[in-house]
mmJSON file of the N, C-alpha and C atoms, coordinates in Angstrom:
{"data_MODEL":{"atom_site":{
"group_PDB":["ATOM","ATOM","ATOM","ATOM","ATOM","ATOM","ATOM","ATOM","ATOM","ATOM","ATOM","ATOM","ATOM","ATOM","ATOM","ATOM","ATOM","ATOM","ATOM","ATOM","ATOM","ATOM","ATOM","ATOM","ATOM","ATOM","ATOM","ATOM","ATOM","ATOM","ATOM","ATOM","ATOM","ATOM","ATOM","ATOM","ATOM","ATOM","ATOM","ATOM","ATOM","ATOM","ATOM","ATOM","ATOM","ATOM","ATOM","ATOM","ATOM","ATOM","ATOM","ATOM","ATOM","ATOM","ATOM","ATOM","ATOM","ATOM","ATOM","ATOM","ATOM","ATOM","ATOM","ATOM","ATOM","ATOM","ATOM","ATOM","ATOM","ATOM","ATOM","ATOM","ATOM","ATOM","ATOM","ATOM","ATOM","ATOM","ATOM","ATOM","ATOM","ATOM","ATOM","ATOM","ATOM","ATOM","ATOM","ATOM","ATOM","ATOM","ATOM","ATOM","ATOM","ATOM","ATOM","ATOM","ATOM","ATOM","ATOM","ATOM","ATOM","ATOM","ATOM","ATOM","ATOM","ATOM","ATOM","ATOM","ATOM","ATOM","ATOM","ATOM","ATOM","ATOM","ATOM","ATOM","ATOM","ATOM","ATOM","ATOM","ATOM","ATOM","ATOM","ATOM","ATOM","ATOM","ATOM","ATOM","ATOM","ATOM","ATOM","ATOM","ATOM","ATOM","ATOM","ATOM","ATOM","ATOM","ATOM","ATOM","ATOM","ATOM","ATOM","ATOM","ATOM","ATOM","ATOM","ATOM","ATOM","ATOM","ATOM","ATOM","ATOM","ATOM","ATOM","ATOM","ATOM","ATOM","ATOM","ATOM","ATOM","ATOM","ATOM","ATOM","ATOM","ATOM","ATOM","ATOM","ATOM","ATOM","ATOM","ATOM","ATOM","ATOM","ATOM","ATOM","ATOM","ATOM","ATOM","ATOM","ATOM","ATOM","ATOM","ATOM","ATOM","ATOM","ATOM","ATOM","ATOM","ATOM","ATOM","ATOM","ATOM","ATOM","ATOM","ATOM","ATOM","ATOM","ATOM","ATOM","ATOM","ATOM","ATOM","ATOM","ATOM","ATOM","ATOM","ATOM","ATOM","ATOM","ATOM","ATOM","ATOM","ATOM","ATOM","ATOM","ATOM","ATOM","ATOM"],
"id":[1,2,3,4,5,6,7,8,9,10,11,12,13,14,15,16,17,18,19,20,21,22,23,24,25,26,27,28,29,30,31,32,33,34,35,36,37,38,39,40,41,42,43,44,45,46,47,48,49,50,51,52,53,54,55,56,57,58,59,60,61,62,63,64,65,66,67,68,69,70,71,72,73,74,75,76,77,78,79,80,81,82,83,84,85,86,87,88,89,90,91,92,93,94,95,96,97,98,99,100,101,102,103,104,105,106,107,108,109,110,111,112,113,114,115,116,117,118,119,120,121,122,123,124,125,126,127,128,129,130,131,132,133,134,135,136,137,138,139,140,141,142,143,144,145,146,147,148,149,150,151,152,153,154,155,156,157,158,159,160,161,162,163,164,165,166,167,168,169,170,171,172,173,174,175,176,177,178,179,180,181,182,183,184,185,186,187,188,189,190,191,192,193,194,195,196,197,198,199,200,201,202,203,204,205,206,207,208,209,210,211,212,213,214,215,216,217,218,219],
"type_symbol":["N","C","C","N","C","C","N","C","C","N","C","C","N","C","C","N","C","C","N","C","C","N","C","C","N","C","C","N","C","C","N","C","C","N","C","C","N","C","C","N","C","C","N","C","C","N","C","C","N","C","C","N","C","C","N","C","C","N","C","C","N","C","C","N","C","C","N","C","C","N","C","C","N","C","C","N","C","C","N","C","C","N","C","C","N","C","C","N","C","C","N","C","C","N","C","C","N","C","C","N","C","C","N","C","C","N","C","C","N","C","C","N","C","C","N","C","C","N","C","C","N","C","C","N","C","C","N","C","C","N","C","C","N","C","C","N","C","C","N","C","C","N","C","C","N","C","C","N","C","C","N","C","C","N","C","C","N","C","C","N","C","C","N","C","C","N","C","C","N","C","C","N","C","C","N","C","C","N","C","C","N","C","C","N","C","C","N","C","C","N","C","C","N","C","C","N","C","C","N","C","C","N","C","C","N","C","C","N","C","C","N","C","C","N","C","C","N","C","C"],
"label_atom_id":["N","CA","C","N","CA","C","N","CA","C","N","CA","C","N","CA","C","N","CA","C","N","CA","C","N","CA","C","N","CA","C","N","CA","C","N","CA","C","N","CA","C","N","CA","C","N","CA","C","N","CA","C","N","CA","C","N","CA","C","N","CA","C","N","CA","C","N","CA","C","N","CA","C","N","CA","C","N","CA","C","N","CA","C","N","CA","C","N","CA","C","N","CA","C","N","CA","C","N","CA","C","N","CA","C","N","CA","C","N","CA","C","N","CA","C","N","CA","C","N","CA","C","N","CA","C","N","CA","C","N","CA","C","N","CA","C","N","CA","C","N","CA","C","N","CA","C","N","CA","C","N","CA","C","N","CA","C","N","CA","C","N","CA","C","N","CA","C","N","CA","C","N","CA","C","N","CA","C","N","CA","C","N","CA","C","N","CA","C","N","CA","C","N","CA","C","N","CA","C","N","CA","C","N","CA","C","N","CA","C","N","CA","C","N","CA","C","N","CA","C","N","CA","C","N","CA","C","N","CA","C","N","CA","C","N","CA","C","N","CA","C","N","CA","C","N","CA","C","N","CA","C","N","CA","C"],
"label_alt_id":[null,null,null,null,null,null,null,null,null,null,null,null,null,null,null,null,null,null,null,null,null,null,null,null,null,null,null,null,null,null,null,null,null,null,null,null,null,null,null,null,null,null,null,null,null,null,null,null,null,null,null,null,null,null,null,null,null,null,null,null,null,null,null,null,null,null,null,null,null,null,null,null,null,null,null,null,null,null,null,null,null,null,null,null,null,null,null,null,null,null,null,null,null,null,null,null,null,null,null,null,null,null,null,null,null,null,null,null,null,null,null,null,null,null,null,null,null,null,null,null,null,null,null,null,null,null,null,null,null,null,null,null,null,null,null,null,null,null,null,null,null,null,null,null,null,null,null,null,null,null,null,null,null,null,null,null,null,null,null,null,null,null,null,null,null,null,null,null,null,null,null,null,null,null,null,null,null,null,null,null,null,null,null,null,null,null,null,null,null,null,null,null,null,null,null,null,null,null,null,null,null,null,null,null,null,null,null,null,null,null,null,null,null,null,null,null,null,null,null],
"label_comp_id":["UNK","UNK","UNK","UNK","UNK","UNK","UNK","UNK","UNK","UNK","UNK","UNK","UNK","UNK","UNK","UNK","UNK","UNK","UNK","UNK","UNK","UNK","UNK","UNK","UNK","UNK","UNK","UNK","UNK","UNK","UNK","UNK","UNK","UNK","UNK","UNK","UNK","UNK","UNK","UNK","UNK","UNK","UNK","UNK","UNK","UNK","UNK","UNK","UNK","UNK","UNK","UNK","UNK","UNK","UNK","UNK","UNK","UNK","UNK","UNK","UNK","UNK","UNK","UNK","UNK","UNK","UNK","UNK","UNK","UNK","UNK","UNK","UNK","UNK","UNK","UNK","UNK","UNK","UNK","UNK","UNK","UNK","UNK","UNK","UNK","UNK","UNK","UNK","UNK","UNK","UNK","UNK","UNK","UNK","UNK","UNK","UNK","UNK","UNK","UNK","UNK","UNK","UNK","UNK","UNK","UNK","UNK","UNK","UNK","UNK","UNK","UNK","UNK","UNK","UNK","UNK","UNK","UNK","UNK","UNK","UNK","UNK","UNK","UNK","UNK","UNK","UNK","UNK","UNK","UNK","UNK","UNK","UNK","UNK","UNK","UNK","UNK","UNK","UNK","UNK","UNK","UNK","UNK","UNK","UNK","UNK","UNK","UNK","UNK","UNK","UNK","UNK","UNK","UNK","UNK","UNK","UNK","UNK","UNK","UNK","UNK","UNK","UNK","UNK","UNK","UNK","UNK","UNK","UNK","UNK","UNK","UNK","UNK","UNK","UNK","UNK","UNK","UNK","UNK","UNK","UNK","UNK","UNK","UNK","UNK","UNK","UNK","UNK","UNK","UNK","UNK","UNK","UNK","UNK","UNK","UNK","UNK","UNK","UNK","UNK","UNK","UNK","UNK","UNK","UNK","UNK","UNK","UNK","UNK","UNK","UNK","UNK","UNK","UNK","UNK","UNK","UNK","UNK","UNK"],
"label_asym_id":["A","A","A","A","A","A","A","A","A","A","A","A","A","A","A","A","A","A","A","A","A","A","A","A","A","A","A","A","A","A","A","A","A","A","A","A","A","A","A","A","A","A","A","A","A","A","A","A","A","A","A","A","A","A","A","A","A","A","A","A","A","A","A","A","A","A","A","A","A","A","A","A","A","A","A","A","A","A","A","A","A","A","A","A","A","A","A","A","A","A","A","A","A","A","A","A","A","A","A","A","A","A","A","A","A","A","A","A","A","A","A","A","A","A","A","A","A","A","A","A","A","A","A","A","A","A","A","A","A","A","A","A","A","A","A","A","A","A","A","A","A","A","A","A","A","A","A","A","A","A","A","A","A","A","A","A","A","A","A","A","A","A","A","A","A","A","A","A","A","A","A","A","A","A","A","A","A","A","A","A","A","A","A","A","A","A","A","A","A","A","A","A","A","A","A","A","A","A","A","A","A","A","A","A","A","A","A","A","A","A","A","A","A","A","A","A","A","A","A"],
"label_entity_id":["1","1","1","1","1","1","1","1","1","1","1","1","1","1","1","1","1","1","1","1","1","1","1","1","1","1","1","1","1","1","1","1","1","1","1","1","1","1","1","1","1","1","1","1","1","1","1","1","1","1","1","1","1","1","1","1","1","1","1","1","1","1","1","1","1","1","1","1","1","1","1","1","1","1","1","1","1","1","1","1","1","1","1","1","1","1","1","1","1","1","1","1","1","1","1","1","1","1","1","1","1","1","1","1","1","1","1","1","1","1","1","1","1","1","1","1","1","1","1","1","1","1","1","1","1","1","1","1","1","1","1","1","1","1","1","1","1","1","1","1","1","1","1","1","1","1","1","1","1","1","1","1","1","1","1","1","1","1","1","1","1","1","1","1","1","1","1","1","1","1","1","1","1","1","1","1","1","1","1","1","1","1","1","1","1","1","1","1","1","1","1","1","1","1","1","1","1","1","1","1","1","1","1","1","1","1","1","1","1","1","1","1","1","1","1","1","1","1","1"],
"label_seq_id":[1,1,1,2,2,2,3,3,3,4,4,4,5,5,5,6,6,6,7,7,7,8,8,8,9,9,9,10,10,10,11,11,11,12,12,12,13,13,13,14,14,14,15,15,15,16,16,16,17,17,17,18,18,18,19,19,19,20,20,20,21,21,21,22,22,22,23,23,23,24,24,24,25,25,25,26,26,26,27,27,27,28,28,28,29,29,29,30,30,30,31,31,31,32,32,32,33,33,33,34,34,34,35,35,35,36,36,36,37,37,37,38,38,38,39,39,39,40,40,40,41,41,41,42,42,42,43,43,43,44,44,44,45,45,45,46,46,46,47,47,47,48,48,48,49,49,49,50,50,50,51,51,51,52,52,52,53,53,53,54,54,54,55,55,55,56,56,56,57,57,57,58,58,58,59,59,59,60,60,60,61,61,61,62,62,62,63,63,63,64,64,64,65,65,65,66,66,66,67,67,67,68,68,68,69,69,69,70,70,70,71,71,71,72,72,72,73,73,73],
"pdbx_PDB_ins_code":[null,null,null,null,null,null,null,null,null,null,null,null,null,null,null,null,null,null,null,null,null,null,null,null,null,null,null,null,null,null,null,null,null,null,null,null,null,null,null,null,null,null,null,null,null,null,null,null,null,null,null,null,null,null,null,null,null,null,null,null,null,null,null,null,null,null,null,null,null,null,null,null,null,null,null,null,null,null,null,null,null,null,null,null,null,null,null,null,null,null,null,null,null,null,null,null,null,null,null,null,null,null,null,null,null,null,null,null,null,null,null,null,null,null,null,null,null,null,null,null,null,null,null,null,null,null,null,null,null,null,null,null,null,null,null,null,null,null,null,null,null,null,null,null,null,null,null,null,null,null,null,null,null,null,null,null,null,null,null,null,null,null,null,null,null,null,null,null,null,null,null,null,null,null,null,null,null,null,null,null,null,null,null,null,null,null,null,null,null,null,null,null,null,null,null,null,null,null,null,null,null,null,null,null,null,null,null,null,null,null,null,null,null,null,null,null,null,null,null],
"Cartn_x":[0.845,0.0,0.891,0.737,1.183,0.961,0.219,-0.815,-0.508,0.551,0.995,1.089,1.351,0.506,-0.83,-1.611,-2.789,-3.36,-2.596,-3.218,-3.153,-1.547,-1.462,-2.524,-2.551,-3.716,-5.204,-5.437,-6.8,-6.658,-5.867,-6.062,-6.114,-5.083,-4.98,-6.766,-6.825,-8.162,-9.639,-9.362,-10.547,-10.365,-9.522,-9.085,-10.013,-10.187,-11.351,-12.948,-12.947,-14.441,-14.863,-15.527,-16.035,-17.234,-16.851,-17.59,-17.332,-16.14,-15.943,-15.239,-15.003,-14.207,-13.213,-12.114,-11.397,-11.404,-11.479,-11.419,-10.467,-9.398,-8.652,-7.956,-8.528,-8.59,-7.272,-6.542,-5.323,-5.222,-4.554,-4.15,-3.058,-3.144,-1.817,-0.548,-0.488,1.128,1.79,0.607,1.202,1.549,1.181,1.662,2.843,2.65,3.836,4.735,5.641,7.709,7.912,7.431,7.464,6.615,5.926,4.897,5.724,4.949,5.237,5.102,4.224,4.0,4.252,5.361,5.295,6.227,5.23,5.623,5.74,7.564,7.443,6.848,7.358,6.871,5.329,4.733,2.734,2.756,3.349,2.789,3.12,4.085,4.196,3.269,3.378,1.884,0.651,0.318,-1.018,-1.45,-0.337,-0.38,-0.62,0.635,0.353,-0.884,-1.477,-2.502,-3.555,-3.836,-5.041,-4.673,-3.472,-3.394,-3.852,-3.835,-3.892,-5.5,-6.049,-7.591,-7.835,-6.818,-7.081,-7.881,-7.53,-8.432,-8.52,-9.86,-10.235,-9.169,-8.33,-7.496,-8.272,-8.632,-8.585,-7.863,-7.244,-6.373,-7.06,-6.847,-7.461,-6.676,-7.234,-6.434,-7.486,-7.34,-8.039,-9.407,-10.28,-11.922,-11.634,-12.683,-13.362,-13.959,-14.69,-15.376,-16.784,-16.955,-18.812,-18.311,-17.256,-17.245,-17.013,-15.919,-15.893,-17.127,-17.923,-19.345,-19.969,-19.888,-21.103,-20.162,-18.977,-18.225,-18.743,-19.185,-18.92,-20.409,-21.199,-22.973,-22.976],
"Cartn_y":[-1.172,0.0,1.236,2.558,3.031,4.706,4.723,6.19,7.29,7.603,9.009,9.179,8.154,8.194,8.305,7.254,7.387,9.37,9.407,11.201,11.883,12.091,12.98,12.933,11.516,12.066,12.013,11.916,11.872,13.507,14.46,15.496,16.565,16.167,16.858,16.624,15.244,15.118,16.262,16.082,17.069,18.698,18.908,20.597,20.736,19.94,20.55,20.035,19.497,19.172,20.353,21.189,22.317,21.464,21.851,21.771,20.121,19.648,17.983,17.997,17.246,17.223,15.769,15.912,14.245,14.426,13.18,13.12,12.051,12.003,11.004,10.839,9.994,9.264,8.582,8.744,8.06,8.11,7.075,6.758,7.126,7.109,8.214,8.14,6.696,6.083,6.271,6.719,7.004,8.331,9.281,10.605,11.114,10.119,10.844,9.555,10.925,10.162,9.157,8.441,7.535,6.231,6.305,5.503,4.201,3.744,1.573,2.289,2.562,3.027,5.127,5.246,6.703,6.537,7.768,7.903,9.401,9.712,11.524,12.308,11.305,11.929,12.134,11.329,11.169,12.168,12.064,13.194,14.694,14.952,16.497,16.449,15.526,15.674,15.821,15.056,15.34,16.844,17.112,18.198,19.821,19.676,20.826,20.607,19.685,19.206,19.679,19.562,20.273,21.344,21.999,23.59,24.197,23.681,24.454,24.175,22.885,23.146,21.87,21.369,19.873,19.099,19.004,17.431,17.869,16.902,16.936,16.342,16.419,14.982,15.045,13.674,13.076,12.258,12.608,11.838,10.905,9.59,8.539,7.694,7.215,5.728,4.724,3.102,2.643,2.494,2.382,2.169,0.216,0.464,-1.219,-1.182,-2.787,-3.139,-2.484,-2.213,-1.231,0.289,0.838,2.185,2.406,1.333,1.062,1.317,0.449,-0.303,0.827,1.575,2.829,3.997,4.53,5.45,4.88,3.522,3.193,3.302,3.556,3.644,4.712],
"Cartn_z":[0.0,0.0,0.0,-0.605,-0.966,-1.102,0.769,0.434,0.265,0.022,-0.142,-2.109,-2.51,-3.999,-4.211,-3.459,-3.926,-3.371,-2.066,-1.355,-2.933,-3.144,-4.08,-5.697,-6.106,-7.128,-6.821,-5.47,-4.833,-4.683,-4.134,-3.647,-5.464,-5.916,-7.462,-8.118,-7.846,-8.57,-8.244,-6.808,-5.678,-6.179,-6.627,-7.185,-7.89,-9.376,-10.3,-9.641,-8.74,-8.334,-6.913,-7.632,-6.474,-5.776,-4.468,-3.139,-2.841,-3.261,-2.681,-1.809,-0.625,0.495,0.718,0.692,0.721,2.327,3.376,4.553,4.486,5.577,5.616,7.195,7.522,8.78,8.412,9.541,9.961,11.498,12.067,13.242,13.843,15.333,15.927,15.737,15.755,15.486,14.174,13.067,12.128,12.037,13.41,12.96,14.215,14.843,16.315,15.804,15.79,15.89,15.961,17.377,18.17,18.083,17.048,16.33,15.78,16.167,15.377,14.146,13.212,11.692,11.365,11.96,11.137,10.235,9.821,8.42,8.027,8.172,7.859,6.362,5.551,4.373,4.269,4.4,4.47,6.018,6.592,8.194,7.057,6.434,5.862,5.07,4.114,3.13,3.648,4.326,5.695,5.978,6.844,7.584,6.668,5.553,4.421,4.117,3.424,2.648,3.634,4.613,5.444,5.63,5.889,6.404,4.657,3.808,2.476,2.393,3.101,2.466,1.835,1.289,0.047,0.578,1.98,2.693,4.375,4.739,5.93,6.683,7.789,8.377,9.692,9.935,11.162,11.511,13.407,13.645,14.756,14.758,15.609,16.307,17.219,17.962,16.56,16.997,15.957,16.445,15.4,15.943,16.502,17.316,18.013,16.281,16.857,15.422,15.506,16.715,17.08,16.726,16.795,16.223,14.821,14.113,12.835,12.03,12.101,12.027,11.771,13.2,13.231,12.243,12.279,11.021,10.123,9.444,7.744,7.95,8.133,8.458,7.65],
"occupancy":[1.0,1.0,1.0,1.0,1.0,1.0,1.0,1.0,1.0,1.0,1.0,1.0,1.0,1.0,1.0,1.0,1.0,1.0,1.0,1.0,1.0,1.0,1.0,1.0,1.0,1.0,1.0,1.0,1.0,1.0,1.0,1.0,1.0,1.0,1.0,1.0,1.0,1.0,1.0,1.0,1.0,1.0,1.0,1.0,1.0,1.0,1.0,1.0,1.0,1.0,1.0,1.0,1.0,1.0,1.0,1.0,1.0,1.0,1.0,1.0,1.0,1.0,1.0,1.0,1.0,1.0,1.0,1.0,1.0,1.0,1.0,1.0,1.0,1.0,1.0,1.0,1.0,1.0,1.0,1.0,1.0,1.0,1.0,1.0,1.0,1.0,1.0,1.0,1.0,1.0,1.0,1.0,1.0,1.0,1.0,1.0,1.0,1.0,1.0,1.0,1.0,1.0,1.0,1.0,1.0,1.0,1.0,1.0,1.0,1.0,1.0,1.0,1.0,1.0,1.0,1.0,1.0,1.0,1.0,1.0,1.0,1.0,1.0,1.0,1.0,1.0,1.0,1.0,1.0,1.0,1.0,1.0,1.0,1.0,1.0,1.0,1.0,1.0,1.0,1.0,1.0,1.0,1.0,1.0,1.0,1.0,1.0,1.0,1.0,1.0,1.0,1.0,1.0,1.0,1.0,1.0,1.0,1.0,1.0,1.0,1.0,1.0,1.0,1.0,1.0,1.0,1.0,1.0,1.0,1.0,1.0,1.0,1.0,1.0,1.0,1.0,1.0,1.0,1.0,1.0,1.0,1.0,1.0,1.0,1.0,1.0,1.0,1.0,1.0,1.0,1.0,1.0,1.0,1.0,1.0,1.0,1.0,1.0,1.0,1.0,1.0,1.0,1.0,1.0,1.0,1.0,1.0,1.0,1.0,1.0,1.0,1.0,1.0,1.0,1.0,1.0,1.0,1.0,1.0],
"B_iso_or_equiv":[0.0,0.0,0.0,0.0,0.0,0.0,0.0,0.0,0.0,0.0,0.0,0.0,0.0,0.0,0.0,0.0,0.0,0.0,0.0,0.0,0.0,0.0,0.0,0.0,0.0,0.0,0.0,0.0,0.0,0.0,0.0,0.0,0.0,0.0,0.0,0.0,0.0,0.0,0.0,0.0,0.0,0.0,0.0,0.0,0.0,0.0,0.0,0.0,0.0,0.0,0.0,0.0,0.0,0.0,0.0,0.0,0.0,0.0,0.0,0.0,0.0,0.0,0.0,0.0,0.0,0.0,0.0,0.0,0.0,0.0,0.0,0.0,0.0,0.0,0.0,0.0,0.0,0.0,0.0,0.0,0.0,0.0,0.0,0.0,0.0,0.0,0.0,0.0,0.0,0.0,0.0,0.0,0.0,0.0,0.0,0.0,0.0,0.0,0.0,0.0,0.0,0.0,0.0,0.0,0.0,0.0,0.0,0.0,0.0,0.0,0.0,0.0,0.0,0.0,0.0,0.0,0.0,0.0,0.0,0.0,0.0,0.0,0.0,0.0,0.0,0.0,0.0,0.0,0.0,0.0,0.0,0.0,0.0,0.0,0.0,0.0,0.0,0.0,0.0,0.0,0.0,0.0,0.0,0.0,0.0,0.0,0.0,0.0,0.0,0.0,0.0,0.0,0.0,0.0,0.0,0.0,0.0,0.0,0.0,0.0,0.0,0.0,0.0,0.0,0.0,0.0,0.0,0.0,0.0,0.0,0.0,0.0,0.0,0.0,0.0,0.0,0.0,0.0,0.0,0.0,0.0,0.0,0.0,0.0,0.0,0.0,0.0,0.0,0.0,0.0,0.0,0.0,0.0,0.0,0.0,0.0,0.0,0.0,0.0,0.0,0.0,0.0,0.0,0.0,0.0,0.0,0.0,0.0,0.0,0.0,0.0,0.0,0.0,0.0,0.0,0.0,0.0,0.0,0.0],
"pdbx_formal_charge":[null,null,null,null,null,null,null,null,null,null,null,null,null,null,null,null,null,null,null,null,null,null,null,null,null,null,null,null,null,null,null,null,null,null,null,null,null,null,null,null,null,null,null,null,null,null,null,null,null,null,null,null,null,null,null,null,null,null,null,null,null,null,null,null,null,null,null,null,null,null,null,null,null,null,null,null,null,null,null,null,null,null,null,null,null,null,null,null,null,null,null,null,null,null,null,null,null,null,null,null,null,null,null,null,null,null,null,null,null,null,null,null,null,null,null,null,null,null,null,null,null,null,null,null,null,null,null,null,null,null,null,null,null,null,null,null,null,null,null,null,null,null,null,null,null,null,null,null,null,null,null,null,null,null,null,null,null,null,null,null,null,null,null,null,null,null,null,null,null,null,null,null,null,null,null,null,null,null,null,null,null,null,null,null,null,null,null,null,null,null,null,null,null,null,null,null,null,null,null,null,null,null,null,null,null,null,null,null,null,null,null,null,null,null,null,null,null,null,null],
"auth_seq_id":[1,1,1,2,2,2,3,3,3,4,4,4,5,5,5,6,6,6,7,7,7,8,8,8,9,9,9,10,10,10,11,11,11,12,12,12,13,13,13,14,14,14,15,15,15,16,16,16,17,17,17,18,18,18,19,19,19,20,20,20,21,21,21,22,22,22,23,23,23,24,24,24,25,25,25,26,26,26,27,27,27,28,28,28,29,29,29,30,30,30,31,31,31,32,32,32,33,33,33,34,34,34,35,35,35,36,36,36,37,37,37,38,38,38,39,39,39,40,40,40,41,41,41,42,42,42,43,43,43,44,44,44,45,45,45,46,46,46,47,47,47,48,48,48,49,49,49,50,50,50,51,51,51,52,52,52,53,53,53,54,54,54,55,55,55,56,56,56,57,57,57,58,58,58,59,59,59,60,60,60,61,61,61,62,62,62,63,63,63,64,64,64,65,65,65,66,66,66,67,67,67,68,68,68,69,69,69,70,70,70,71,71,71,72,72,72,73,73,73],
"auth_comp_id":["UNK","UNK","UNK","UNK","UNK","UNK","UNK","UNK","UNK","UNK","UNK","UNK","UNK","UNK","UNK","UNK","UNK","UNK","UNK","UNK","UNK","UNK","UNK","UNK","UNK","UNK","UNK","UNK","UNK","UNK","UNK","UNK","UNK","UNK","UNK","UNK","UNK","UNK","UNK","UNK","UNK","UNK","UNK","UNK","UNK","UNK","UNK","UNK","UNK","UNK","UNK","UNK","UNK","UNK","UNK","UNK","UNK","UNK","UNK","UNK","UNK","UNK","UNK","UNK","UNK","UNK","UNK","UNK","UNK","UNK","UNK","UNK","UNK","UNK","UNK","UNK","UNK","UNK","UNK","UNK","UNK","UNK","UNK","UNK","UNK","UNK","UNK","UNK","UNK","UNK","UNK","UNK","UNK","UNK","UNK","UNK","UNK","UNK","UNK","UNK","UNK","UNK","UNK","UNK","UNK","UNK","UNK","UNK","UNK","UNK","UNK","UNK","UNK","UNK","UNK","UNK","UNK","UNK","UNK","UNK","UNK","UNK","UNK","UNK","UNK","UNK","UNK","UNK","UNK","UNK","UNK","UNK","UNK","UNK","UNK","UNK","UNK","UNK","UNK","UNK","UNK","UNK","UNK","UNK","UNK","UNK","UNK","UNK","UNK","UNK","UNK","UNK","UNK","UNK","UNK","UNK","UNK","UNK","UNK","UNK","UNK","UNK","UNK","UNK","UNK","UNK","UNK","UNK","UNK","UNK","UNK","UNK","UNK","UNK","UNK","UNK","UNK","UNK","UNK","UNK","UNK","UNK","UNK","UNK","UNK","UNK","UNK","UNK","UNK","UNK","UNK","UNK","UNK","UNK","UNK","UNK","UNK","UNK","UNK","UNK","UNK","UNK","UNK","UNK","UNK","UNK","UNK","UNK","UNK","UNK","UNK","UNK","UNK","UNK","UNK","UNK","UNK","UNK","UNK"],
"auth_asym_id":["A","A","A","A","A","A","A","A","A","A","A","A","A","A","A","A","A","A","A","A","A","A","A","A","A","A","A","A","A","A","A","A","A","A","A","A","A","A","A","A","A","A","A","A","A","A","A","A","A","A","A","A","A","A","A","A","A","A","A","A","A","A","A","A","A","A","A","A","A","A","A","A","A","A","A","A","A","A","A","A","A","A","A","A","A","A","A","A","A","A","A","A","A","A","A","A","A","A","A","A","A","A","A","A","A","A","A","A","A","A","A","A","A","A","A","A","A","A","A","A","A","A","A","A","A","A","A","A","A","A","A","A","A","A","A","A","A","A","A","A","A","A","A","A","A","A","A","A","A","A","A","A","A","A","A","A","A","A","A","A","A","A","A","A","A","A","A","A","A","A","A","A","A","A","A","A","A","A","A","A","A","A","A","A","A","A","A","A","A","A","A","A","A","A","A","A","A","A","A","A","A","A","A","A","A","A","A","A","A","A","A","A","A","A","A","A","A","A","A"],
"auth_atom_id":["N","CA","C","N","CA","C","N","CA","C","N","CA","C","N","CA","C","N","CA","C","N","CA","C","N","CA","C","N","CA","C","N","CA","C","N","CA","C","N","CA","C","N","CA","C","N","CA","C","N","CA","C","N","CA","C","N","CA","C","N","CA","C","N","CA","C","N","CA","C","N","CA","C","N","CA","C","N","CA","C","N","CA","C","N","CA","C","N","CA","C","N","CA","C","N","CA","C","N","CA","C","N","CA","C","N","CA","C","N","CA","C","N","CA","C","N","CA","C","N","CA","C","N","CA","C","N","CA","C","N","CA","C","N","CA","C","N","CA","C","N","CA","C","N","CA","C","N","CA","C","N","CA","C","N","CA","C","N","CA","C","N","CA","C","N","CA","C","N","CA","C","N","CA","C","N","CA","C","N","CA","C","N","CA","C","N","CA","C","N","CA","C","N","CA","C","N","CA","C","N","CA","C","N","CA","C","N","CA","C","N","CA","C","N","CA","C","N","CA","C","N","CA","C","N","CA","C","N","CA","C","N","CA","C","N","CA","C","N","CA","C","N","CA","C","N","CA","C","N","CA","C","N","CA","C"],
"pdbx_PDB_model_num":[1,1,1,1,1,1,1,1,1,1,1,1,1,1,1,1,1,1,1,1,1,1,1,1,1,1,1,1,1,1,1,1,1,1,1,1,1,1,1,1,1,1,1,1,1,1,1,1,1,1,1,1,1,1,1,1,1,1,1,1,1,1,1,1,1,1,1,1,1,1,1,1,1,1,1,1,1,1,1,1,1,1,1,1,1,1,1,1,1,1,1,1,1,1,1,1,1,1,1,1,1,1,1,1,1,1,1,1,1,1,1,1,1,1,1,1,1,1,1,1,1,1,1,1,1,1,1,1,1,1,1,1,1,1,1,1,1,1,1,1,1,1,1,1,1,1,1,1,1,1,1,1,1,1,1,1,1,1,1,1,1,1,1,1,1,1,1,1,1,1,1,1,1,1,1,1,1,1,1,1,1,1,1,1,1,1,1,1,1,1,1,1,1,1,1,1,1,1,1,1,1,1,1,1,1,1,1,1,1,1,1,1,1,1,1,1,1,1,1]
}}}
């Protein structure tokens, strides 16, 4: 997997579509230092990418399978 490709032509794509919003849920470890899964390059892309507007970010611990469940509802 490979998300800092797929961000970049997901976010390029969202430019010509007025009033669309990309949301992208990621988990904590992928954004603190100290994380089993960080990842600096996708944490700068992240972080620019919402301070500019491109995409919603949410940052999470992981959902149970009852909060999962109820987000994909």
């Amino acid at each position: 997997m490979d998300p800092l490709a797929v961000l970049r032509i997901l976010t390029q794509t969202l430019r010509g579509l007025p009033d669309s919003v990309l949301r992208v849920d990621v988990h904590h470890d992928v954004m603190d230092p100290q994380g089993a899964n960080h990842d600096f390059q996708l944490v700068q892309f992240l972080q620019a990418s919402a301070a500019a507007g491109e995409l919603s970010l949410c940052v999470h611990d992981y959902f149970s399978d009852e909060h999962l469940w109820s987000y994909l509802s």
